[in-house]
C-alpha positions in Angstrom: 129.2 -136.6 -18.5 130.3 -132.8 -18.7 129.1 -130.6 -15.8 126.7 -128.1 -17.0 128.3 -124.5 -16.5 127.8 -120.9 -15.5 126.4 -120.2 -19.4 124.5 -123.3 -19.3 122.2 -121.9 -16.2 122.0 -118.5 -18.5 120.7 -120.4 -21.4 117.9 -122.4 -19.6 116.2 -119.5 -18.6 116.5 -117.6 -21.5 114.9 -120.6 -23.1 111.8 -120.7 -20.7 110.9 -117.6 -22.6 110.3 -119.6 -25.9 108.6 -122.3 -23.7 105.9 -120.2 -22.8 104.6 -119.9 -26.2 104.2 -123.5 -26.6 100.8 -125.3 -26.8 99.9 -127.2 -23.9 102.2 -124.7 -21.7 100.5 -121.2 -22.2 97.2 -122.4 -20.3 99.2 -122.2 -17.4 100.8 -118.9 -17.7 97.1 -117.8 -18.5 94.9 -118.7 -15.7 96.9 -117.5 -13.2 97.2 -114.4 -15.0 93.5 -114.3 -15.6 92.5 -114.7 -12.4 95.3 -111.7 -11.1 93.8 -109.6 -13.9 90.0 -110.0 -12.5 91.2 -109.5 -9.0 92.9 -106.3 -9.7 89.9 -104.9 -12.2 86.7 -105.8 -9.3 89.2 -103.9 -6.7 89.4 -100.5 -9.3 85.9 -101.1 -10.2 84.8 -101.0 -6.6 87.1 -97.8 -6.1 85.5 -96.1 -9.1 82.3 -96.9 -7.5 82.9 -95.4 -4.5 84.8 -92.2 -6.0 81.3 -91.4 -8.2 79.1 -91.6 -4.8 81.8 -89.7 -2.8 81.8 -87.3 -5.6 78.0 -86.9 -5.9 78.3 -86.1 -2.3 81.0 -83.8 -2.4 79.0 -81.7 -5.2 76.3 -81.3 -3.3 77.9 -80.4 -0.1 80.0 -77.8 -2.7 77.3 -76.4 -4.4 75.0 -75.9 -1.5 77.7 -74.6 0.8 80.1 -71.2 1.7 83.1 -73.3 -0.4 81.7 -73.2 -3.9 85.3 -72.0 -4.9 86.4 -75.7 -4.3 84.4 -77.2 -7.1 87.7 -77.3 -8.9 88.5 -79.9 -6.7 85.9 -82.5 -8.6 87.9 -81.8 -11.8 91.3 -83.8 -10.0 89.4 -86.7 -8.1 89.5 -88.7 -11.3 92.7 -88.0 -12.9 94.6 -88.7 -9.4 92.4 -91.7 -9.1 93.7 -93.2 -12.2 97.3 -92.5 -11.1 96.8 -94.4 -8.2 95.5 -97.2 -10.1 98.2 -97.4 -12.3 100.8 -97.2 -9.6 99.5 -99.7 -7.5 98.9 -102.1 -10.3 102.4 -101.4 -11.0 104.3 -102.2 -7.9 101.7 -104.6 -6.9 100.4 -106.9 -10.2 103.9 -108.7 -9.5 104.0 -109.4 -6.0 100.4 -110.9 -6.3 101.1 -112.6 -9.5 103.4 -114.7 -7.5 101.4 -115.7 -5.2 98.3 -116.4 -7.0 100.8 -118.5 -9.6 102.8 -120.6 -6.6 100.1 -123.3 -7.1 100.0 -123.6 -10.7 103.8 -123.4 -11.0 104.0 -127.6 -10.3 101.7 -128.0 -13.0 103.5 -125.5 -15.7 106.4 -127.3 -14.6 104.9 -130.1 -15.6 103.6 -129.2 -18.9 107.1 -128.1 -19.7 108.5 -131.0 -19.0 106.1 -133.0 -21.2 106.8 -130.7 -24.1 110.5 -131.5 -23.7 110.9 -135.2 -23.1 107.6 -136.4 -24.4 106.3 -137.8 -21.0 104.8 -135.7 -17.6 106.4 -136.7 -14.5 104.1 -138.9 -12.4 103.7 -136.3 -9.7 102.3 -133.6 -11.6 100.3 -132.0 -14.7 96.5 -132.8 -13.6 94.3 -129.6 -12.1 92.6 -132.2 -10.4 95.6 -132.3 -7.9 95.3 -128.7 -7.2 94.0 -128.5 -3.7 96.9 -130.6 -3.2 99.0 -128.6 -4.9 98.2 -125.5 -2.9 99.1 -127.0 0.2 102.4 -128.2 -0.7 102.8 -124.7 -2.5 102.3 -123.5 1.1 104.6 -126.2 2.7 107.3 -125.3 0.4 107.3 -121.4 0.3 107.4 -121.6 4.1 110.4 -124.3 4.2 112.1 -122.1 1.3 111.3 -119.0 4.1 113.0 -120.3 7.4 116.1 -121.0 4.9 116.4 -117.6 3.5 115.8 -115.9 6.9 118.5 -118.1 8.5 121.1 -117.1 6.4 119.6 -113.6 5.8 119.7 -112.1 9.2 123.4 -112.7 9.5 124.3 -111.6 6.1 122.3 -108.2 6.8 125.4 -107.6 9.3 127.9 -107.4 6.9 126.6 -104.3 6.2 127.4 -102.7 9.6 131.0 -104.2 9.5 133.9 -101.7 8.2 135.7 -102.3 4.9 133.2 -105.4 4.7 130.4 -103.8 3.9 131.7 -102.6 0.9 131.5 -106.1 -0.3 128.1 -106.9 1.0 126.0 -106.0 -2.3 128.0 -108.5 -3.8 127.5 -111.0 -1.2 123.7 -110.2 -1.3 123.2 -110.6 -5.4 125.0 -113.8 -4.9 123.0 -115.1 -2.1 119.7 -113.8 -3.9 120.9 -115.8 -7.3 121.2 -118.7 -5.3 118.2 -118.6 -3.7 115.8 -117.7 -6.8 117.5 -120.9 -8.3 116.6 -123.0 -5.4 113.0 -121.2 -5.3 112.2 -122.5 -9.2 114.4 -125.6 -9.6 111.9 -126.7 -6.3 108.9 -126.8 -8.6 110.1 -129.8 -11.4 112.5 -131.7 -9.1 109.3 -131.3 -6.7 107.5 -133.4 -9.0 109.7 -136.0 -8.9 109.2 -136.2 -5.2 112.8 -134.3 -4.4 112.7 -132.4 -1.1 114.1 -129.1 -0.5 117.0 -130.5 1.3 117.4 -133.3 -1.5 117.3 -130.5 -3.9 119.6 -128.0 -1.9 122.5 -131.1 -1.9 121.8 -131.7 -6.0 122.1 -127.8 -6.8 125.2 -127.4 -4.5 126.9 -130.3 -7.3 125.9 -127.8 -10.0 127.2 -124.6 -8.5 128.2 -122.7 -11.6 124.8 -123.3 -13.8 123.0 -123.0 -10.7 124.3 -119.1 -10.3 123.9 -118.7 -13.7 120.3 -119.4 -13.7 119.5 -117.1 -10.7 122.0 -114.5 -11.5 119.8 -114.3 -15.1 116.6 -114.5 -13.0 117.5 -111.7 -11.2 118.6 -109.7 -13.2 115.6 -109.9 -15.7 113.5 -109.6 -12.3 114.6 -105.7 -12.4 113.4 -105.0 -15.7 110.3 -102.8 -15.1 107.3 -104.8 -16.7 109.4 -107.7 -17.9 109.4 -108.6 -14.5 105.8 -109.5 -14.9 106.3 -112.9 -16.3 109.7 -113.6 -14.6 108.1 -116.3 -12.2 106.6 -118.5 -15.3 109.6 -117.5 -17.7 112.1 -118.9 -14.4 110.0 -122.1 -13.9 110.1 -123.2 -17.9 113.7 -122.7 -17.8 114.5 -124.2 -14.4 112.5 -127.2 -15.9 114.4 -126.7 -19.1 117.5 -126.9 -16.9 116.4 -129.8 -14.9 115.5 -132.1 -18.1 118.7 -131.0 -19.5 121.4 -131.3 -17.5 120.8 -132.2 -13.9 118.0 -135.1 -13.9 120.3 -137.5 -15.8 123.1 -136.8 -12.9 120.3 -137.1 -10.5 119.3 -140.7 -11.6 122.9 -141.6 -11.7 123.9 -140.4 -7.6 120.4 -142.3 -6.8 121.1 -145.7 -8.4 
């Protein structure tokens, strides 16, 4: 059986973009989105609340007081209030999209998988098993966590290091690609009851497709807005990869 490659890794994520449109796979890009969405809109909406009775306030105090010349003031309140919204929609929609998602990401892996081979793994694909979901979601982030960190701290040295650290954003893209494929591939080989150290030893067989699958996560991940869907683009196309190229290796090293 040929060893899936460096281009292989590439092409399974590009193809979790196509994925997403799929029936039976959107509803699980959606929800989570849905629900980030609403969160975001009751937080500006309770801002904008506030602003109006600080402002009603504020025009009183300015029209009845010595600093009348400050009514101009009232005229910026809402335009800086909508730049504020924007920006923190914008460098925070992402980071909460993630988290809100990590649940559902086991059950769009799922779906994915079903649209590919025909058949959902045992392990995954009913909401029903979300509580359960959420608390293996937390069991695994935190797992994935100590990893990183252990490797992390000493790789943050090499940047203190002469002549080294000249080499050391290198070194970190690498060790960032490697990790963002460990982080999705966790979420279909999870649902086939694979552990992160299980799945750590399988990915380490498939170096080369596994840097090309995080190397074109990451990447993509630095695109402003595109980097929206990234998490649900990456878990189609880690799925994608798993079905594709390394399950088949997996069921021949286990039997």
């Amino acid at each position: 059986m040929r060893q899936p490659g460096f281009s292989d890794g590439v092409r399974a994520f590009s193809a979790g973009f196509g994925l997403l449109r799929q029936p039976g796979i959107r509803l699980f890009v959606i929800i989570p989105l849905l629900i980030n969405m609403l969160l975001f809109a009751a937080v500006i909406a309770y801002g904008a609340s506030q602003l109006s009775g600080f402002m009603t306030w504020l025009q009183t105090e300015i029209t009845t007081g010595w600093w009348q010349w400050l009514d101009w003031i009232l005229w910026l309140l809402w335009p800086l209030f909508i730049a504020f919204s924007l920006l923190l929609v914008f460098f925070t929609f992402s980071i909460l999209a993630n988290l809100i998602a990590a649940p559902f990401n086991g059950f769009l892996a799922a779906a994915v998988e079903r649209h590919l081979t025909g058949q959902a793994p045992d392990d995954g694909g009913s909401l029903k098993q979300l509580p359960r979901e959420i608390v293996r979601a937390i069991g695994g982030e935190a797992r994935k966590l100590g990893y990183f960190a252990i490797r992390a701290l000493p790789l943050l040295l090499l940047f203190l290091i002469p002549v080294i650290n000249i080499s050391a954003p290198l070194i970190w893209f690498l060790f960032g690609s490697w990790m963002l494929a460990l982080e999705y591939l966790d979420f279909p080989m999870g649902n086939h009851g694979h552990t992160f150290p299980n799945i750590r030893r399988r990915l380490a067989g498939h170096k080369r497709a596994g840097f090309g699958f995080g190397m074109a996560t990451l990447l993509v991940s630095m695109i402003p807005v595109v980097n929206f869907i990234v998490m649900p683009v990456a878990v189609a196309g880690a799925t994608r990869l798993w079905v594709s190229h390394l399950q088949a290796d997996s069921m021949a090293i286990s039997s």
